[in-house]
TORKOL-4160 file (C-alpha; in steps of 0.2 Angstrom, whole numbers, padded with zeros to 4 digits, m for minus):
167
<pt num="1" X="m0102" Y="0519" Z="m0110"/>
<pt num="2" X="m0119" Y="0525" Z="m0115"/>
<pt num="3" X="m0121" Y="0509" Z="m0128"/>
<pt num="4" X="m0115" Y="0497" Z="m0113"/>
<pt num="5" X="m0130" Y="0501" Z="m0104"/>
<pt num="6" X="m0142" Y="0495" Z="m0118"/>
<pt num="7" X="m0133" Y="0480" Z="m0123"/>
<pt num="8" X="m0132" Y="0475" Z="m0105"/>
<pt num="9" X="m0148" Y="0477" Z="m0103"/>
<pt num="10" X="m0155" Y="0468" Z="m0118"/>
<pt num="11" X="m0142" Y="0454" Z="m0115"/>
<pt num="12" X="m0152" Y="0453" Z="m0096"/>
<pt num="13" X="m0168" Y="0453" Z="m0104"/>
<pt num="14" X="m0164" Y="0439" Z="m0117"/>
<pt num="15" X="m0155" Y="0429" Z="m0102"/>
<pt num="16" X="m0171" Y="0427" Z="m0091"/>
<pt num="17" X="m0185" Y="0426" Z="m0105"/>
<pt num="18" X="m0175" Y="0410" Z="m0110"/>
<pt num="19" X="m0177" Y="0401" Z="m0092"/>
<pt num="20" X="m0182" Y="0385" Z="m0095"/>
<pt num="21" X="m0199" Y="0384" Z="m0086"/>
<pt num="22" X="m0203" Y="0370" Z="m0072"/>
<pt num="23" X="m0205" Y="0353" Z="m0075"/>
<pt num="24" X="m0214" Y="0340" Z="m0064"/>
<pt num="25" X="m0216" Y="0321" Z="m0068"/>
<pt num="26" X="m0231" Y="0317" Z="m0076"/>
<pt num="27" X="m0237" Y="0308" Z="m0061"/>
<pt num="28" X="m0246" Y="0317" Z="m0050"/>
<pt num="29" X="m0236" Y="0318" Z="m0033"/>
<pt num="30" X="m0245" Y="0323" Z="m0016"/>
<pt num="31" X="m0238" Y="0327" Z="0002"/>
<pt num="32" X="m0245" Y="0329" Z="0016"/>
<pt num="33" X="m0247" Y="0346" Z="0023"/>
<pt num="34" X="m0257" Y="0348" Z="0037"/>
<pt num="35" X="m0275" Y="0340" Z="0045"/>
<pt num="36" X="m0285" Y="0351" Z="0057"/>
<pt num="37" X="m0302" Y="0351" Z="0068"/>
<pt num="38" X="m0317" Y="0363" Z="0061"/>
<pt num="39" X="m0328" Y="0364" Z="0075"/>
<pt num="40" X="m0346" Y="0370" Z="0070"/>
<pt num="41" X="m0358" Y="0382" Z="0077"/>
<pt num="42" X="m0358" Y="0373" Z="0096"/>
<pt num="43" X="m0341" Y="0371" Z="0098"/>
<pt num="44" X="m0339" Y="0353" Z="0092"/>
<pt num="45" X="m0331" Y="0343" Z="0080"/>
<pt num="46" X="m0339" Y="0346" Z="0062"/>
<pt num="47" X="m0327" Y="0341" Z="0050"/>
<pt num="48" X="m0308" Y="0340" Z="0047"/>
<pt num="49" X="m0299" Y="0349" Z="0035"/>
<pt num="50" X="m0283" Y="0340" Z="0024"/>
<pt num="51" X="m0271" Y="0351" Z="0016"/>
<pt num="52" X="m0259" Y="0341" Z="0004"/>
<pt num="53" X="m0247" Y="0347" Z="m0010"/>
<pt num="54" X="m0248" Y="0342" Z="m0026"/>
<pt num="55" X="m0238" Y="0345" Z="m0042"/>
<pt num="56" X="m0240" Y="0336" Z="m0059"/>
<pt num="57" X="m0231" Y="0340" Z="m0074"/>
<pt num="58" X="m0245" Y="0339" Z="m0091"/>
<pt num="59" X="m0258" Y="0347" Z="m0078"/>
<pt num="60" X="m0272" Y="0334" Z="m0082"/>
<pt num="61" X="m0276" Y="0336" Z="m0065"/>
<pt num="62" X="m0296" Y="0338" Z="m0060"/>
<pt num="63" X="m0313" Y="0337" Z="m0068"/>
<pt num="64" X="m0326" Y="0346" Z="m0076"/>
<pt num="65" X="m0342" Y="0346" Z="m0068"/>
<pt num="66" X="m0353" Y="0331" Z="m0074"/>
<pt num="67" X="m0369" Y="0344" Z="m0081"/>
<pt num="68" X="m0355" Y="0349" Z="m0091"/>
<pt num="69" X="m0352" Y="0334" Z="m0103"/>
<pt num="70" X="m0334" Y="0340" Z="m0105"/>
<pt num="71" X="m0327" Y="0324" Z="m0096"/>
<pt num="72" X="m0323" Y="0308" Z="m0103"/>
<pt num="73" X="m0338" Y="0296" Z="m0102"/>
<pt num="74" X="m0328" Y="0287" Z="m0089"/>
<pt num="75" X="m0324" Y="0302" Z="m0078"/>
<pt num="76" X="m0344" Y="0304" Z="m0076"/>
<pt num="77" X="m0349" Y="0288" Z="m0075"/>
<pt num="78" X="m0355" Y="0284" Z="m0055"/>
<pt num="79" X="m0352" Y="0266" Z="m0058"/>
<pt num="80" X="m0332" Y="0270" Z="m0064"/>
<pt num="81" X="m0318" Y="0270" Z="m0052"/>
<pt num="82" X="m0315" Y="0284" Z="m0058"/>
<pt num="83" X="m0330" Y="0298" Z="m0055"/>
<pt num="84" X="m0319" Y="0301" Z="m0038"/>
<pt num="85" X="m0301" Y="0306" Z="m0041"/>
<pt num="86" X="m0298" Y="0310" Z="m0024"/>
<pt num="87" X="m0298" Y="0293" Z="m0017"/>
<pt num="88" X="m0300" Y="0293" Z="0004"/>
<pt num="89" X="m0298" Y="0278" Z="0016"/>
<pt num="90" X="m0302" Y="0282" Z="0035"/>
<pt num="91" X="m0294" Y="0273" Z="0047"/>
<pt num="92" X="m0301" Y="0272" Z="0066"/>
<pt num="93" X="m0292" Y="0266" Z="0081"/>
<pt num="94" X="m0304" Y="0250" Z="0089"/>
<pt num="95" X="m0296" Y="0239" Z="0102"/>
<pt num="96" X="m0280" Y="0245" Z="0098"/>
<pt num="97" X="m0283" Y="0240" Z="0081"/>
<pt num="98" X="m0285" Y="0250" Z="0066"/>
<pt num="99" X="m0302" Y="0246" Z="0054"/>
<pt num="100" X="m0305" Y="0254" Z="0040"/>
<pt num="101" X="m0322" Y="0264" Z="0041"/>
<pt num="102" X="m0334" Y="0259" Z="0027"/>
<pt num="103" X="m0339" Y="0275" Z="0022"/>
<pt num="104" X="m0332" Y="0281" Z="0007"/>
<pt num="105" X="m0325" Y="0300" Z="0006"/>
<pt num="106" X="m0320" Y="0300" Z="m0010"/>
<pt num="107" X="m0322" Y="0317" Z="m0021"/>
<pt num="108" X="m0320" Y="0324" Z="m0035"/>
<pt num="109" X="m0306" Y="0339" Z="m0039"/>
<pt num="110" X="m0312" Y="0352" Z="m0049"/>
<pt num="111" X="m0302" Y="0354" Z="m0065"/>
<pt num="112" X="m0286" Y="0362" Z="m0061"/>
<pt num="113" X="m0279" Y="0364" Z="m0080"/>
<pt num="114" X="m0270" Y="0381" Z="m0082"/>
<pt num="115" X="m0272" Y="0392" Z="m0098"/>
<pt num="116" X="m0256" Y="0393" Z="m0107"/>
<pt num="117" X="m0244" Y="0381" Z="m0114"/>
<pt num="118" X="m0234" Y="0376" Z="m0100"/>
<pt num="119" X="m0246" Y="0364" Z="m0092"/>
<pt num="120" X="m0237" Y="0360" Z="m0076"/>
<pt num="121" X="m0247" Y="0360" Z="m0058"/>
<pt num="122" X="m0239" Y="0365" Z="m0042"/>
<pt num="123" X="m0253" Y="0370" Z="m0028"/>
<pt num="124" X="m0260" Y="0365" Z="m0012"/>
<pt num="125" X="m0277" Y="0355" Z="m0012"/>
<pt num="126" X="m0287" Y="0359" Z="0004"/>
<pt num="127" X="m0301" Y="0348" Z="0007"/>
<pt num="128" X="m0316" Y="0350" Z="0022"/>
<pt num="129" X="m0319" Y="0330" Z="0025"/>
<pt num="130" X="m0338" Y="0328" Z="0035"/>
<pt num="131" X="m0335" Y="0317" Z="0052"/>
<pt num="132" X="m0347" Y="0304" Z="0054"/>
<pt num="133" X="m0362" Y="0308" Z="0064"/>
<pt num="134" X="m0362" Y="0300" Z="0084"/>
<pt num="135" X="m0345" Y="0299" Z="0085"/>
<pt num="136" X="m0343" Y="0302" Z="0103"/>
<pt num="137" X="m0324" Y="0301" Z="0105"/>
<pt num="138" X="m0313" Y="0294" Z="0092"/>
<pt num="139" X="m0296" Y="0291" Z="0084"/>
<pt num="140" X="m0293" Y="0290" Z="0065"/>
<pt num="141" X="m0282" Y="0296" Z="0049"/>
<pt num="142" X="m0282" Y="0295" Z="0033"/>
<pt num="143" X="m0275" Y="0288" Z="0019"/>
<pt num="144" X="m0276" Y="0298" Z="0001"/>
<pt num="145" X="m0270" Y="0296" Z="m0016"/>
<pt num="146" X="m0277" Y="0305" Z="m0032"/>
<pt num="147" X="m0279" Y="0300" Z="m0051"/>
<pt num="148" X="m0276" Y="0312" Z="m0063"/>
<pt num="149" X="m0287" Y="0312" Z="m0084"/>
<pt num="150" X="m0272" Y="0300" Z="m0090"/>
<pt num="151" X="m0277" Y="0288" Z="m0077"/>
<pt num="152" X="m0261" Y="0290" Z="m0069"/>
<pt num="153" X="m0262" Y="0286" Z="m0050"/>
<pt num="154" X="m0253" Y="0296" Z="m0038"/>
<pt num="155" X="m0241" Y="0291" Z="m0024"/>
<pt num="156" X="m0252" Y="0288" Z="m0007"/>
<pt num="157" X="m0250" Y="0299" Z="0008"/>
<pt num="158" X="m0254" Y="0295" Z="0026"/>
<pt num="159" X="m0261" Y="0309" Z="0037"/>
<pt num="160" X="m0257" Y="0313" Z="0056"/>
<pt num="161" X="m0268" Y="0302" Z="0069"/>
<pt num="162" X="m0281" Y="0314" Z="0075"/>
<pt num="163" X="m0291" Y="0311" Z="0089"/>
<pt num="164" X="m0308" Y="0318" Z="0090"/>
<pt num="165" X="m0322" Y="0323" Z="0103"/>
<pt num="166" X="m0340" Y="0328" Z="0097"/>
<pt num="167" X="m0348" Y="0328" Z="0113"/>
């Protein structure tokens, strides 16, 4: 009986270090998760924070900084459609119509790469998007998709409507 233990023990052990780790399609996938009012120091609408999820299965997922020179030339290029990989539309409600807002909140994601040799990304990106300044009362969403190093462009998401009051 005392040999049973052991063997049953190594046969555990040899069980679950052979899991087959997580896989993800190589496109980056976001969801929506949550969008939320940060009021600032007077109580009003400063920004908006936008939680999404992501998940990418080769983890090519973010950037260097540019001071770095780490990137590809392209990635840290202003003029490239790709310096922003976390590509924002705005869309406010005028007239009962909705217009896209000519200002550009694009970002960049820092580089999320993990150590190790399974590469594969599953996190949450929270990002504190600036609200226009004199906006007295307004209602908008979002529209966000990322790219990731291989130039692969992620599904798009669609925020919740938020409606807004600076003043």
């Amino acid at each position: 009986m005392k040999k049973l233990i052991p063997a049953a023990f190594f046969c555990t052990l040899a069980f679950l270090s052979c899991k087959k780790p997580i896989e993800y399609p190589i496109i980056p996938a976001i969801d929506f998760k949550s969008i939320s009012i940060v009021n600032d120091a007077n109580g009003k609408a400063g920004s908006v924070d936008v939680n999404m999820g992501m998940t990418d299965g080769d983890g090519d997922v973010g950037y260097h900084s540019v001071e770095s020179g780490l990137n590809d030339a392209i990635f840290d290029d202003p003029n490239s459609i790709y310096y922003t990989n976390y590509k924002v539309k705005t869309y406010h409600l005028k007239n009962g119509t909705w217009d896209v807002d000519t200002i550009d909140l694009s970002a960049r994601l820092e580089y999320l790469t993990p150590e190790g040799s399974n590469k594969a990304i599953k996190c949450e990106i929270l990002r504190n998007l600036p609200v226009r300044p004199g906006l007295n009362r307004d209602t908008f969403y979002y529209e966000i998709f990322i790219y990731d190093r291989a130039l692969h462009q992620s599904n798009t998401i669609k925020t919740d409507k938020v409606v807004l009051t600076t003043q």
